[in-house]
Every structure is written in structure tokens, then in C-alpha cells.
Z-matrix of the N, CA and C atoms (Angstrom, degrees):
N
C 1 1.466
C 2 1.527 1 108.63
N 3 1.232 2 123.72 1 149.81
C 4 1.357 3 116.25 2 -157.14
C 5 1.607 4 97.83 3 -110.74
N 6 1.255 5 132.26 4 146.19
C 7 1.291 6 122.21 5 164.83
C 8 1.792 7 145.27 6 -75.82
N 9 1.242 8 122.08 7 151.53
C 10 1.171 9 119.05 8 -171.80
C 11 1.482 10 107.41 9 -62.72
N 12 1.259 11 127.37 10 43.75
C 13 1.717 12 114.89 11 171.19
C 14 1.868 13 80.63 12 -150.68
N 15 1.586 14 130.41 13 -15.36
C 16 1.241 15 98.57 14 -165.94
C 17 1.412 16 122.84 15 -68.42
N 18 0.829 17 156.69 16 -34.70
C 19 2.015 18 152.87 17 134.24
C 20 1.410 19 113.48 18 -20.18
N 21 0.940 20 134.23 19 -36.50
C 22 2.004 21 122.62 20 160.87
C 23 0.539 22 137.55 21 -0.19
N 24 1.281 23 144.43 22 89.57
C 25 1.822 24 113.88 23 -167.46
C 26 1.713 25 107.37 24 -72.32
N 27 1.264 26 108.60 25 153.85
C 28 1.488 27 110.88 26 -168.63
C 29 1.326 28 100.19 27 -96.49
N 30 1.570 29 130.75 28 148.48
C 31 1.018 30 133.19 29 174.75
C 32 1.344 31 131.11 30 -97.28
N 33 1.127 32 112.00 31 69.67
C 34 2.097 33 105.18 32 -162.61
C 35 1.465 34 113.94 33 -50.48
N 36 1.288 35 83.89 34 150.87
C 37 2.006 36 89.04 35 161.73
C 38 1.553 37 117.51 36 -79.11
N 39 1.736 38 98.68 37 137.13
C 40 1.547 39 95.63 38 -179.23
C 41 1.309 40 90.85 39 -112.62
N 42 1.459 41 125.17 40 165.75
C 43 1.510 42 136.71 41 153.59
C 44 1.431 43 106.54 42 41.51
N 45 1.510 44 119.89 43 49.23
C 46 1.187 45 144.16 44 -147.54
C 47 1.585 46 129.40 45 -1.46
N 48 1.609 47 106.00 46 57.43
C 49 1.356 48 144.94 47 179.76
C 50 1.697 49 92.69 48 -104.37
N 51 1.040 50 115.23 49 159.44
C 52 1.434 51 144.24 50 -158.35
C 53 1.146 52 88.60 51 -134.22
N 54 1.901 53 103.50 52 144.04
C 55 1.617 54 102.96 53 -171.44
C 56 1.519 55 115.18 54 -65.98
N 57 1.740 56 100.95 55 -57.26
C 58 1.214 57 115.30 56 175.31
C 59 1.480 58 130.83 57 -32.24
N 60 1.540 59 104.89 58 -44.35
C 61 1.373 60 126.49 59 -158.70
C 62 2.335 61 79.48 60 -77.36
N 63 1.218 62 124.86 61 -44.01
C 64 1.268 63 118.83 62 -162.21
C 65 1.847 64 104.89 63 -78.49
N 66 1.498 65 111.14 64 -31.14
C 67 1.188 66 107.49 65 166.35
C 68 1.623 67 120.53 66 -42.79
N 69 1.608 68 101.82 67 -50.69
C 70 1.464 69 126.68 68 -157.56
C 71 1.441 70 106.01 69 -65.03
N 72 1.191 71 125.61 70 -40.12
C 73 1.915 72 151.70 71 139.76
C 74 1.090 73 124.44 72 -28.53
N 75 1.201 74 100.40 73 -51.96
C 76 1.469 75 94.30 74 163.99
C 77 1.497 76 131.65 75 -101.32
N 78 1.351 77 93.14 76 -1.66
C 79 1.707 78 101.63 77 174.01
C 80 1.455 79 105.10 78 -89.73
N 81 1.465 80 134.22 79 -14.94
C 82 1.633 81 142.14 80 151.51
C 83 1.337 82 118.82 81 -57.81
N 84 2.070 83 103.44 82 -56.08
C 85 1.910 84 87.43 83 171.87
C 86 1.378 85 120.24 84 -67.30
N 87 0.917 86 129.07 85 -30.14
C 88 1.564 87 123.37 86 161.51
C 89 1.330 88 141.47 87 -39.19
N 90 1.962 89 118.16 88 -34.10
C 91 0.718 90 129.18 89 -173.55
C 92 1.648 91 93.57 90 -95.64
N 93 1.100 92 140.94 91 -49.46
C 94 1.378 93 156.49 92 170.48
C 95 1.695 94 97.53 93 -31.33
N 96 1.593 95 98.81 94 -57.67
C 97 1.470 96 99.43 95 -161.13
C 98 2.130 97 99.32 96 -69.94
N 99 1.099 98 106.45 97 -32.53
C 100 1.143 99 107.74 98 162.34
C 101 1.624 100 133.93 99 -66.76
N 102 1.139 101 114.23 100 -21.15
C 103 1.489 102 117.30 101 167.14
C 104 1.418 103 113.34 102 -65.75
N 105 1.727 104 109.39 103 -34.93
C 106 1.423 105 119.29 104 -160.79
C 107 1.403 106 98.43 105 -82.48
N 108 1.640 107 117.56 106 -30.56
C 109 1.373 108 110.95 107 177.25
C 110 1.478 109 120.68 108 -82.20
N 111 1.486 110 127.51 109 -13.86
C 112 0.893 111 142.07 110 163.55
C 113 1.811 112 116.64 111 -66.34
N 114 1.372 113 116.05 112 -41.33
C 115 1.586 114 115.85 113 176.64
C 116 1.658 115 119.60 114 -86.46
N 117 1.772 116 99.93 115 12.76
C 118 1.529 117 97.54 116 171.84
C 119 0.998 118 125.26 117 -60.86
N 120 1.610 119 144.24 118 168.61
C 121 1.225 120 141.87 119 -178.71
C 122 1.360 121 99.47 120 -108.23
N 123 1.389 122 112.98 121 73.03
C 124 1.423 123 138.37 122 173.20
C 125 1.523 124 92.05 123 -134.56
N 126 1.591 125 85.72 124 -154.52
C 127 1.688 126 114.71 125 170.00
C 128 1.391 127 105.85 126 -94.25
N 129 1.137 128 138.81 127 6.79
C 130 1.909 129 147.65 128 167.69
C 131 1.541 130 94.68 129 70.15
N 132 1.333 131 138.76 130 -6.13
C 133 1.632 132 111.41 131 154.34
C 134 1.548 133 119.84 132 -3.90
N 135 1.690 134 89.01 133 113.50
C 136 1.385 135 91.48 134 161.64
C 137 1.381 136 116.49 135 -128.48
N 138 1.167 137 135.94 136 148.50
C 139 1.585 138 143.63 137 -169.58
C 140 1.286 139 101.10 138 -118.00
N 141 1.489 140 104.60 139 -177.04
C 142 1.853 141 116.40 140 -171.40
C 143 1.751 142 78.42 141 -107.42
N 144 0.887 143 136.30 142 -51.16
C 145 1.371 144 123.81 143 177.47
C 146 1.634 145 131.82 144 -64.60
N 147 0.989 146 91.39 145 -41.57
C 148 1.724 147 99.91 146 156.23
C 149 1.145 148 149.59 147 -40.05
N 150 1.868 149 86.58 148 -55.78
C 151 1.807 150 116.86 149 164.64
C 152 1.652 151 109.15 150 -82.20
N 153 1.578 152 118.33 151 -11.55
C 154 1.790 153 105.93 152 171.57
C 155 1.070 154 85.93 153 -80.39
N 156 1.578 155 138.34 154 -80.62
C 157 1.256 156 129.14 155 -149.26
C 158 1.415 157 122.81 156 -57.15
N 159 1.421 158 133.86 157 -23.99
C 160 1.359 159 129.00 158 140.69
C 161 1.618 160 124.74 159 -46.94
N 162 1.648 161 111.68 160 -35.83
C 163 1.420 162 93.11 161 -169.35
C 164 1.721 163 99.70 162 -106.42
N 165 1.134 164 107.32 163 5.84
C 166 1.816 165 113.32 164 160.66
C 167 1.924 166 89.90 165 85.95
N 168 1.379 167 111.20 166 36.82
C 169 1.732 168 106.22 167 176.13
C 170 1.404 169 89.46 168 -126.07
N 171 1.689 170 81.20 169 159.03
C 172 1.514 171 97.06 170 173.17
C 173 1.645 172 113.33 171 -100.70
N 174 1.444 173 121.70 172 141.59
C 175 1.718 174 108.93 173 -169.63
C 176 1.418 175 125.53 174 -52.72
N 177 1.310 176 114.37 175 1.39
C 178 1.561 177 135.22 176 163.68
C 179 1.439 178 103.52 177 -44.98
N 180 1.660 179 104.75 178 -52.38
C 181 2.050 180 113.63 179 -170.03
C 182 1.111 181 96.45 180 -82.92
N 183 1.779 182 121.43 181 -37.94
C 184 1.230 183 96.45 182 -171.81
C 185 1.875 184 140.26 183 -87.38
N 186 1.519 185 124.01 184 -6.97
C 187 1.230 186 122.07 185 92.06
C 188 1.464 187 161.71 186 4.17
N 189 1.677 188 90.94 187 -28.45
C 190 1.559 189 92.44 188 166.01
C 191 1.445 190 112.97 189 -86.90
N 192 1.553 191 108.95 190 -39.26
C 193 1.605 192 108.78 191 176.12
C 194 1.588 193 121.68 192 -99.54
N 195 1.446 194 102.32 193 -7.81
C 196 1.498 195 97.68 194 -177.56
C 197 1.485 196 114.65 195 -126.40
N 198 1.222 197 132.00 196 125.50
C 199 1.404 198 118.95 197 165.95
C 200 1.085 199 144.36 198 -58.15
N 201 1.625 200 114.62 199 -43.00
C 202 1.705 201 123.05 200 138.29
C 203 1.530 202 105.77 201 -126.47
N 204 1.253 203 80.31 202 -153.87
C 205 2.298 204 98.40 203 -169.79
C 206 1.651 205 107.42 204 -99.63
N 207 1.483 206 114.55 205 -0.41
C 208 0.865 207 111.93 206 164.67
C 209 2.113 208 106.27 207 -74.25
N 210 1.105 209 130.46 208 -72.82
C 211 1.492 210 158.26 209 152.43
C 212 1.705 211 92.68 210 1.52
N 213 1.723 212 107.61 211 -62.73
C 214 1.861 213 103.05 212 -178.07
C 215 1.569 214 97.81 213 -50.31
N 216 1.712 215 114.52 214 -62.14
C 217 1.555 216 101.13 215 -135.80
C 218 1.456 217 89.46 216 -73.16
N 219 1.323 218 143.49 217 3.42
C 220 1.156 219 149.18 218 -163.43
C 221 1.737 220 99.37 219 -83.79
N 222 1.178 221 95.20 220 -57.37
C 223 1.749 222 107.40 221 177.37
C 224 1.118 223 112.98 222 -77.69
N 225 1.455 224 131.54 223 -16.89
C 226 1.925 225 117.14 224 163.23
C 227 1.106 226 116.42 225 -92.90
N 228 1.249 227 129.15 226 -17.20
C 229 1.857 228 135.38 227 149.07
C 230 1.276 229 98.05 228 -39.05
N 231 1.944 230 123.46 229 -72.12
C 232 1.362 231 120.05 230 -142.34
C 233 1.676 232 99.68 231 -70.83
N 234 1.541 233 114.01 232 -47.28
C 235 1.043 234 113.29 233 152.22
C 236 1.826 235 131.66 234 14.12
N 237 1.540 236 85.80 235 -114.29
C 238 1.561 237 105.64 236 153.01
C 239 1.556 238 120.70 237 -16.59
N 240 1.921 239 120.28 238 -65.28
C 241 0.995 240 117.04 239 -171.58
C 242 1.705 241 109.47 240 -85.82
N 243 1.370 242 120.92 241 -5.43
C 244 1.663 243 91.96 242 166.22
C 245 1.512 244 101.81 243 -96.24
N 246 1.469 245 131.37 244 -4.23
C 247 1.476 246 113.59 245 170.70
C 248 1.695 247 104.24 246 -54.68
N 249 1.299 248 110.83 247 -54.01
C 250 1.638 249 119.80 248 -159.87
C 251 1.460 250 91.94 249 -42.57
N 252 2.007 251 105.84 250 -72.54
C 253 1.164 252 114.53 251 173.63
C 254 1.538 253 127.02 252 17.33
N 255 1.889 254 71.43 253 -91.84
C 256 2.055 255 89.99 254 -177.86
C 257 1.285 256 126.63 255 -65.38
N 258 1.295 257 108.32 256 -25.17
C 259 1.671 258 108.65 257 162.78
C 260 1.463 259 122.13 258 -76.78
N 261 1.014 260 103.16 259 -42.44
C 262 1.784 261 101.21 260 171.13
C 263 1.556 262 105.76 261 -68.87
N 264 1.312 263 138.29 262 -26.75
C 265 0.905 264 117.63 263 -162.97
C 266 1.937 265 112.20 264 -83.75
N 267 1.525 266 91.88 265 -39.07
C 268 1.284 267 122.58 266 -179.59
C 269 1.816 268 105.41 267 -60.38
N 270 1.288 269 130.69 268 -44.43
C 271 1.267 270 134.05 269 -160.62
C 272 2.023 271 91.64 270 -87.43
N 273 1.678 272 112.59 271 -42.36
C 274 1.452 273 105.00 272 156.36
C 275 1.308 274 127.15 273 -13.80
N 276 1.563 275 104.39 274 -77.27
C 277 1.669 276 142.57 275 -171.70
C 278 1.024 277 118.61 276 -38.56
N 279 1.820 278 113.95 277 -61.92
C 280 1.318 279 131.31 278 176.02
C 281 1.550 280 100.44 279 -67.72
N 282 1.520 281 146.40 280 -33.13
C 283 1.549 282 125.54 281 176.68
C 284 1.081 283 127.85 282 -10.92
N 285 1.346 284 132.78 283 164.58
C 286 1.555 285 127.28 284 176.11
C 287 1.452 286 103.89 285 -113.56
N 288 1.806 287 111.73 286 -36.29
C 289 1.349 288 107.85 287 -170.17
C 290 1.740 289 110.79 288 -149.05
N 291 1.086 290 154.86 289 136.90
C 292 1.518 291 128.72 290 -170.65
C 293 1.348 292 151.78 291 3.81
N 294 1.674 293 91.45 292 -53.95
C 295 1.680 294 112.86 293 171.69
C 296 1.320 295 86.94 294 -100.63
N 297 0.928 296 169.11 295 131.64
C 298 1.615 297 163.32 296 28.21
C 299 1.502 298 103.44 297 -87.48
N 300 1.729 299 133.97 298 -36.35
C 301 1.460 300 131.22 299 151.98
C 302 1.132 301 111.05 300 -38.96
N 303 1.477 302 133.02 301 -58.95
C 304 1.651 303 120.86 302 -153.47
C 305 1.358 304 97.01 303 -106.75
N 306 1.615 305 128.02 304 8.16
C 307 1.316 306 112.10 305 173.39
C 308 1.664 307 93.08 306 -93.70
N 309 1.210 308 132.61 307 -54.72
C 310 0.754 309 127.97 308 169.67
C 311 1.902 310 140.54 309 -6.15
N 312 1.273 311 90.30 310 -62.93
C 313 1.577 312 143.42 311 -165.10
C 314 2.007 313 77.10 312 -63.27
N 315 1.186 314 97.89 313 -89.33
C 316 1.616 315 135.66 314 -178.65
C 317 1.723 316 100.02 315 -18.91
N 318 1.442 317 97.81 316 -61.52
C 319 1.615 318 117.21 317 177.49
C 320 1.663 319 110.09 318 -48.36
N 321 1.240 320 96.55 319 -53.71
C 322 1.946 321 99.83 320 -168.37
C 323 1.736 322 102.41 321 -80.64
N 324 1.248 323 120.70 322 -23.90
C 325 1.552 324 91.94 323 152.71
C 326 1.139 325 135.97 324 -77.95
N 327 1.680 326 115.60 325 -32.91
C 328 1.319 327 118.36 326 168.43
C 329 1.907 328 109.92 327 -44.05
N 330 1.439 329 111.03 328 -63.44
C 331 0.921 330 96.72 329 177.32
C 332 1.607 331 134.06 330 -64.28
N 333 1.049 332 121.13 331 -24.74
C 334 1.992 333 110.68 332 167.20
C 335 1.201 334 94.73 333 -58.59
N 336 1.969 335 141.62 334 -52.41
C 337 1.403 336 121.11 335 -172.95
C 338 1.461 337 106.82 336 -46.56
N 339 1.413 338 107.08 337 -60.49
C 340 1.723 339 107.98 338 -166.01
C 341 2.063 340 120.03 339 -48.31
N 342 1.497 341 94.45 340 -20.81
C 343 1.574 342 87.29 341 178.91
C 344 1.016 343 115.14 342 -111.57
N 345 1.353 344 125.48 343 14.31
C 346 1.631 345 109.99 344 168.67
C 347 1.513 346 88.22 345 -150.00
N 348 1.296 347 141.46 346 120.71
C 349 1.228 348 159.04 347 112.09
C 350 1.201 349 124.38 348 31.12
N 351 1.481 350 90.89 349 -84.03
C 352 1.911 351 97.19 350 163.09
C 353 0.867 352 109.55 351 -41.54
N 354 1.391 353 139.05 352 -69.42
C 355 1.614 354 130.27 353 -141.68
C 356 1.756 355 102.67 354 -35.09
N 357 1.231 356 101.17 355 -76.32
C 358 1.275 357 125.05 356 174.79
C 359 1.364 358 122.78 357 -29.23
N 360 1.586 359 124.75 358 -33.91
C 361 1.245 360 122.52 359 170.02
C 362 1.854 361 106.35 360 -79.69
N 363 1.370 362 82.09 361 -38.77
C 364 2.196 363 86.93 362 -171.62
C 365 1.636 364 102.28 363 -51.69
N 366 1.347 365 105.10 364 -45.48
C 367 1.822 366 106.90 365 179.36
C 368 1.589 367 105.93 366 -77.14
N 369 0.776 368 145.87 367 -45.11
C 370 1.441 369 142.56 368 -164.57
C 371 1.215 370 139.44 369 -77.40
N 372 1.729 371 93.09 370 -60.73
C 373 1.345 372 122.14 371 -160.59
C 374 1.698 373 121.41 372 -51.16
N 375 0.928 374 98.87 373 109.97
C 376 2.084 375 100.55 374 175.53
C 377 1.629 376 116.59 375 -42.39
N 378 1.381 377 120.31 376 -35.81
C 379 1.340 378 142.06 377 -157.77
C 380 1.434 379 106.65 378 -82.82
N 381 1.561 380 121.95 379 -36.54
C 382 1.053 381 127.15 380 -179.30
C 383 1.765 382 130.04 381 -70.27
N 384 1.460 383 124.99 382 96.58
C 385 1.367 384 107.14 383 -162.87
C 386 1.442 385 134.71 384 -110.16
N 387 1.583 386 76.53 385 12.68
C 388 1.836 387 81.03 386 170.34
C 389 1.415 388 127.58 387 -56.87
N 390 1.748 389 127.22 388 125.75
C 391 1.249 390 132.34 389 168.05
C 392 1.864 391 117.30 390 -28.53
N 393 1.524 392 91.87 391 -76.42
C 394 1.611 393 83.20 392 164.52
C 395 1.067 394 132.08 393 -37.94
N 396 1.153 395 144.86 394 -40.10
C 397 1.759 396 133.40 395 166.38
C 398 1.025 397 97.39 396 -83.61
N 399 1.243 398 161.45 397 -34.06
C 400 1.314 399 132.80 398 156.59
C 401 1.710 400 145.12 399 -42.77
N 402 1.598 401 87.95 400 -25.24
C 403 1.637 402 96.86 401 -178.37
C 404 1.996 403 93.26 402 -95.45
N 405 1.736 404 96.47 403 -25.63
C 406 1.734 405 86.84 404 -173.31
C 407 1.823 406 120.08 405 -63.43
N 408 1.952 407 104.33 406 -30.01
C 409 1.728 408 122.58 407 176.04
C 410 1.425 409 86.24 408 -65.40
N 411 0.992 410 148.05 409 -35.30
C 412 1.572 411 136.92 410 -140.61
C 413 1.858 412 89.87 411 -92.49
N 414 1.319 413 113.74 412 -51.49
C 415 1.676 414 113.72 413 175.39
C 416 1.156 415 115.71 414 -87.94
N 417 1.541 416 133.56 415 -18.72
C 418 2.187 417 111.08 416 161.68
C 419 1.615 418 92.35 417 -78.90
N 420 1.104 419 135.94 418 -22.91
C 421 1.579 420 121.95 419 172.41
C 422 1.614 421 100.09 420 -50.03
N 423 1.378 422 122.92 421 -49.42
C 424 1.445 423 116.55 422 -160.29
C 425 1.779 424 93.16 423 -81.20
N 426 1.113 425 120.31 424 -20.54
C 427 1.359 426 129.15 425 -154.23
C 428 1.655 427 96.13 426 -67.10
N 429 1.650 428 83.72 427 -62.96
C 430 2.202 429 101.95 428 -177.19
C 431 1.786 430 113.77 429 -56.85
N 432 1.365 431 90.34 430 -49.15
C 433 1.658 432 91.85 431 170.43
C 434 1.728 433 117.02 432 -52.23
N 435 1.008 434 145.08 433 -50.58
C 436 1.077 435 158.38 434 162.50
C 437 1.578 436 110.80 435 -55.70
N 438 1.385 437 132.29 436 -14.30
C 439 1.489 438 155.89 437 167.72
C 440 1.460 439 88.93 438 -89.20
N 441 0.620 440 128.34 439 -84.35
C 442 2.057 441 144.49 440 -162.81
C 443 1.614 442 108.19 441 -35.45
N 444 1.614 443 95.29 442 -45.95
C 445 1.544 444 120.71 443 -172.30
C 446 1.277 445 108.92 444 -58.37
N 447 1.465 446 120.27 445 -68.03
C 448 1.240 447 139.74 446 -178.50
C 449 1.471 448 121.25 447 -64.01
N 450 1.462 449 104.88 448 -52.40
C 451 1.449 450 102.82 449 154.08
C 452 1.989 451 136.55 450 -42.15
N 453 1.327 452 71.63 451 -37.15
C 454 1.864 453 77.64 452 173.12
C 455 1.616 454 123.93 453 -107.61
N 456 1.366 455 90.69 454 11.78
C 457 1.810 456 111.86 455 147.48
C 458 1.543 457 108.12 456 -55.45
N 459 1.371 458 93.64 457 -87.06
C 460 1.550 459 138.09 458 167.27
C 461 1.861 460 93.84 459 -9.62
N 462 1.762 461 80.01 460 -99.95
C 463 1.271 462 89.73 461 -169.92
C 464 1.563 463 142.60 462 -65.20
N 465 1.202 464 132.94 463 -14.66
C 466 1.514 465 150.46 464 174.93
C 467 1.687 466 120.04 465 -132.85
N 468 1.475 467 103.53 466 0.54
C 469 1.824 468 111.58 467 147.23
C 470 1.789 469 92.39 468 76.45
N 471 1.324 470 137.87 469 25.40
C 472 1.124 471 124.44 470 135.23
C 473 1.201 472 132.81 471 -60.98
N 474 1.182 473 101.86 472 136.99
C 475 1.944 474 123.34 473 156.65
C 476 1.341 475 124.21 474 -26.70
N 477 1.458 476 120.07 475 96.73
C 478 1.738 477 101.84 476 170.56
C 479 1.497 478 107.13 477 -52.10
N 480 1.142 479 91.01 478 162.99
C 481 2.004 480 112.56 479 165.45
C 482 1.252 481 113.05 480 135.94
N 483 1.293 482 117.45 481 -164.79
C 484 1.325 483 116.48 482 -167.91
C 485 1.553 484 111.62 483 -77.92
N 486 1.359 485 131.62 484 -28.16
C 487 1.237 486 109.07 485 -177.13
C 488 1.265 487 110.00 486 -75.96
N 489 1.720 488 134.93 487 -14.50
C 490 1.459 489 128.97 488 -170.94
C 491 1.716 490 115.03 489 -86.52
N 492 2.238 491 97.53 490 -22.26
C 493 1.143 492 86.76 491 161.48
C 494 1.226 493 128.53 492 -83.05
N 495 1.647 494 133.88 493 5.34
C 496 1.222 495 144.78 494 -150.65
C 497 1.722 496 99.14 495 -113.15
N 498 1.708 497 108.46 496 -14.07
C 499 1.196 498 101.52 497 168.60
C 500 1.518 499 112.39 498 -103.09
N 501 0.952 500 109.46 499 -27.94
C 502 1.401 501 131.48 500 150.36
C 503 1.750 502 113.78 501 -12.38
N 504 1.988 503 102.94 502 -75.29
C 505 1.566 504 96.26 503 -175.63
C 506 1.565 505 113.18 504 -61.53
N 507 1.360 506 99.71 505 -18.78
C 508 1.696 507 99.59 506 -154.40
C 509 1.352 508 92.14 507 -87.75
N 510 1.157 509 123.03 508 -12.93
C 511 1.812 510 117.08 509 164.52
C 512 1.652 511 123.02 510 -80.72
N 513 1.414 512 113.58 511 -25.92
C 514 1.143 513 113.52 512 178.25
C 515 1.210 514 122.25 513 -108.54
N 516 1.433 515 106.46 514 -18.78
C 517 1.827 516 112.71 515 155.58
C 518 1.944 517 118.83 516 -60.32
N 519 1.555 518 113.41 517 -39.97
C 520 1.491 519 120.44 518 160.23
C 521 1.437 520 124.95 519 -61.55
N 522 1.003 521 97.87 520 -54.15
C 523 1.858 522 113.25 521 168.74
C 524 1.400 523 94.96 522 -49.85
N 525 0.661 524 139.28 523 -57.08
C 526 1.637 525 152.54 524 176.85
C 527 1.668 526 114.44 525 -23.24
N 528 1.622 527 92.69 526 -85.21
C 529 1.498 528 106.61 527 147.96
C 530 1.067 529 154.48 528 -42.60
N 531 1.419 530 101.82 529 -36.57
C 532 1.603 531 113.99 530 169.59
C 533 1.329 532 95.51 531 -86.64
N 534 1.413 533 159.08 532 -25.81
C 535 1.255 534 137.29 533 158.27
C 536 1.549 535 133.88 534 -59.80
N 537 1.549 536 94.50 535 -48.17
C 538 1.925 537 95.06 536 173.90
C 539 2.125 538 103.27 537 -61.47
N 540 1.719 539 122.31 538 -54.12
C 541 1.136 540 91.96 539 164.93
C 542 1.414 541 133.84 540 -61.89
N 543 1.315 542 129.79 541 16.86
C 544 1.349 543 122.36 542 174.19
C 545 1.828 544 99.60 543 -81.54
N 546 1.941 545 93.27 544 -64.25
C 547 1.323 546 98.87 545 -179.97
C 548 1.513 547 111.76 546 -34.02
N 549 1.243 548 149.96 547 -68.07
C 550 1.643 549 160.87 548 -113.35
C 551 1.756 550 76.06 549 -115.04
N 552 1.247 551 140.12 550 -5.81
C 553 1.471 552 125.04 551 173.49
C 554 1.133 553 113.63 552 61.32
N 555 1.373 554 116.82 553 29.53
C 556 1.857 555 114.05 554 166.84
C 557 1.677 556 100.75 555 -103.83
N 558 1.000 557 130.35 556 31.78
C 559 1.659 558 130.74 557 169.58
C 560 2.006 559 96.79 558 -142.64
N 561 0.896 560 94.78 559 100.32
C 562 1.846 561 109.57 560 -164.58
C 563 1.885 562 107.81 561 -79.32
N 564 1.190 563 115.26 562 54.70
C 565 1.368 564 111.37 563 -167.02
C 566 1.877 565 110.36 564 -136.05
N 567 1.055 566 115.29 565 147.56
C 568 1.687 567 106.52 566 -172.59
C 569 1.777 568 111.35 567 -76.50
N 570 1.103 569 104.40 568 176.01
C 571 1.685 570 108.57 569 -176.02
C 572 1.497 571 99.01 570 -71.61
N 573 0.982 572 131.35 571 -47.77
C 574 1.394 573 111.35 572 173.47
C 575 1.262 574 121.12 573 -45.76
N 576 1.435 575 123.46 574 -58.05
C 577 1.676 576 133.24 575 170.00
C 578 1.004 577 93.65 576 -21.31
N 579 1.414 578 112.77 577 -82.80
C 580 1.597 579 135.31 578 -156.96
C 581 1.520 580 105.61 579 -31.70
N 582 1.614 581 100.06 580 -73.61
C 583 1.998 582 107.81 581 172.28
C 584 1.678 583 109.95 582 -25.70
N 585 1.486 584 104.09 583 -81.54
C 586 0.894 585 110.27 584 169.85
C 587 2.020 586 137.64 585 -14.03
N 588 1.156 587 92.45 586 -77.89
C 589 2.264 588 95.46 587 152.13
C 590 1.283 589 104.25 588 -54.76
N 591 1.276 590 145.68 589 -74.88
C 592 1.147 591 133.80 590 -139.69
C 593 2.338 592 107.34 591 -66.02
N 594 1.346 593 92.16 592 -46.70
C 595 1.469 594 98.26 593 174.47
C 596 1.803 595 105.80 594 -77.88
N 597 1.056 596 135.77 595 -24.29
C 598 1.412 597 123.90 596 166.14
C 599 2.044 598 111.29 597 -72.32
N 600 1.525 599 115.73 598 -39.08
C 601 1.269 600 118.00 599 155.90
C 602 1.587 601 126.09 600 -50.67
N 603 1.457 602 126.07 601 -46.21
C 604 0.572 603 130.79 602 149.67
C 605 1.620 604 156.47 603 -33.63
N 606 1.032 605 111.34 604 -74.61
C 607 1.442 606 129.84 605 141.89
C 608 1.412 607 121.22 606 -27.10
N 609 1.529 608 122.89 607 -29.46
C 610 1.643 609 117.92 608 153.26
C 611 1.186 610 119.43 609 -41.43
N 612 1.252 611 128.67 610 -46.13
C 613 1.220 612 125.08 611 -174.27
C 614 1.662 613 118.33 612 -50.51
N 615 1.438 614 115.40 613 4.10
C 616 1.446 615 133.23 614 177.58
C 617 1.396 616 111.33 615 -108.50
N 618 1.545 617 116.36 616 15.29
C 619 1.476 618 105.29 617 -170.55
C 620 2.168 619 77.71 618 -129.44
N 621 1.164 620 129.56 619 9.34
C 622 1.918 621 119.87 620 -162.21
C 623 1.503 622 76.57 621 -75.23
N 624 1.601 623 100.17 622 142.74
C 625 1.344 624 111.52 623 155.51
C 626 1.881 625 116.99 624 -69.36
């Protein structure tokens, strides 16, 4: 009986690279090269030709990991949102006391916006009109709300249910806003400021009847 891996194609090592490990390389410049085409100051169109000739592949590689260009921008969105994720979740964790949790929290997204550019346009940007990031803002919106919720279980001893998730959107839909205008520099204030409002905004959610 033959086994479920014998048809595989095997991946040799070239130039003592490992296949896998070269797939995995090039399934990163792709997504990279796609972030960059995504934070243009266009509409972020991205193509399968666009994104080879940015990431220096031919659609041969790109094909190897993606089926279309819907699937990439799909995976440099999700990308993006479990980096935030793990840093917000992680800078949470370590808190000492409420406000050191959500300042925390607050801090490590500010900072992934502050060091890479894109991020900030891929989440924000008005200009950008690809469907896929539109349906992807539409689910880390449900993602953070459901983050926000639980967190302010946790941290400031509210009640789940519907009114905490109802304060919930209206915290992460504002937060929202007040971040993309931070990014675009029409809210003129330093990252500390910024922390600062967002964890004093925040932290209401400990005063809902």
C-alpha cells in the first residue's frame, strides 16, 4: 500500500538552502512586496505581476504559495493583525494594575503603527479599495471588539453583555479614527500624548453603569 506523502514533490536543497525554507522566502517577499503595494498613495492595487516584479519573482513562485491576489493581500492583512495581536496582547499580560494593562496594550500598537508605515495605511486608509481589506477591517473590527470586551472584564471588572460590547465598538471604531488621523498627521500631538487619550478614553469603560 503506498503512503499518503508518496506523490509529493520533494523539495531539494539548492545552494545549501532547503526547499521549504526557500518556498517560505519567497512566500515573505511577496507578502512584503505586497504591503508596499498596498501603502501606495494610490488606491493600493495589487496584481500578480506587480507583486513579482516588486518582489523580483517570477509568477511561477508566486503560484507556489498563492492561488490568486486575492489569498496574498488576504495573508498580509492577517499578517499585520496577529503582529498587533501579540503585542497588544502580550504588553496587556505583563501590566501591573489596570492602567499599566491598557497603557501598555495601547503603547504596542501605537508602536507597530509608528514603525512601519504601511500598517497604518492597510488599516485606515480611505484611498485603499480593495474588497479584501475591506471585508478583512470589517473582521479585526469584530476581532478588537471582542479584545476590548474581555479585556475590560479583566481589567476594570465590567459585566460582559451587550451593553459592554456596545461600548466596546464605539471604543474601537474611535480608537480607530483617532489613529489613522494620527498616522496622515492631522491630530498634531506626540506618541506619548496620543497613549495617554487613548488609555484615559479608554478606561471609561470602568465607569458604564
Amino acid at each position: 500500500m503506498s503512503s499518503a506523502n508518496e506523490f509529493e514533490p520533494v523539495l531539494r536543497a539548492y545552494g545549501g538552502e532547503a526547499g521549504d525554507a526557500r518556498v517560505a522566502r519567497r512566500r515573505a517577499a511577496l507578502i512584503e512586496a505586497a504591503l508596499d503595494m498596498l501603502a501606495q498613495d494610490d488606491d493600493g492595487t495589487v496584481t500578480v505581476r506587480g507583486v513579482c516584479a516588486r518582489a523580483e519573482l517570477t509568477p511561477r513562485y508566486f503560484y507556489e504559495s498563492f492561488p490568486g491576489i486575492d489569498d496574498l493581500v488576504a495573508a498580509a492583512y492577517d499578517g499585520v493583525i496577529a503582529r498587533i495581536t501579540e503585542q497588544a496582547l502580550g504588553a496587556f499580560a505583563a501590566g501591573d494594575d489596570s492602567t499599566d494593562k491598557v497603557r501598555g496594550a495601547v503603547d504596542a500598537v501605537v508602536g507597530v503603527i509608528e514603525s512601519d508605515r504601511r500598517v497604518g495605511r492597510l488599516l485606515f486608509a480611505d484611498t485603499v479599495r480593495s474588497p479584501v481589506v475591506s471585508r478583512k477591517r470589517a473582521e479585526s473590527t469584530r476581532l478588537f471588539v471582542a479584545l476590548t470586551g474581555d479585556s475590560a472584564v479583566e481589567a476594570v471588572g465590567v459585566a460582559p453583555g451587550p451593553v459592554t460590547t456596545a461600548a466596546a465598538y464605539f471604543q474601537v471604531g474611535g480608537l480607530g479614527r483617532l489613529l489613522a488621523a494620527w498616522t496622515e498627521g492631522e491630530v498634531q500631538v506626540d506618541r506619548t500624548q496620543l497613549v495617554d487619550v487613548c488609555v484615559h478614553l479608554l478606561l471609561g469603560l470602568g465607569s458604564l453603569p
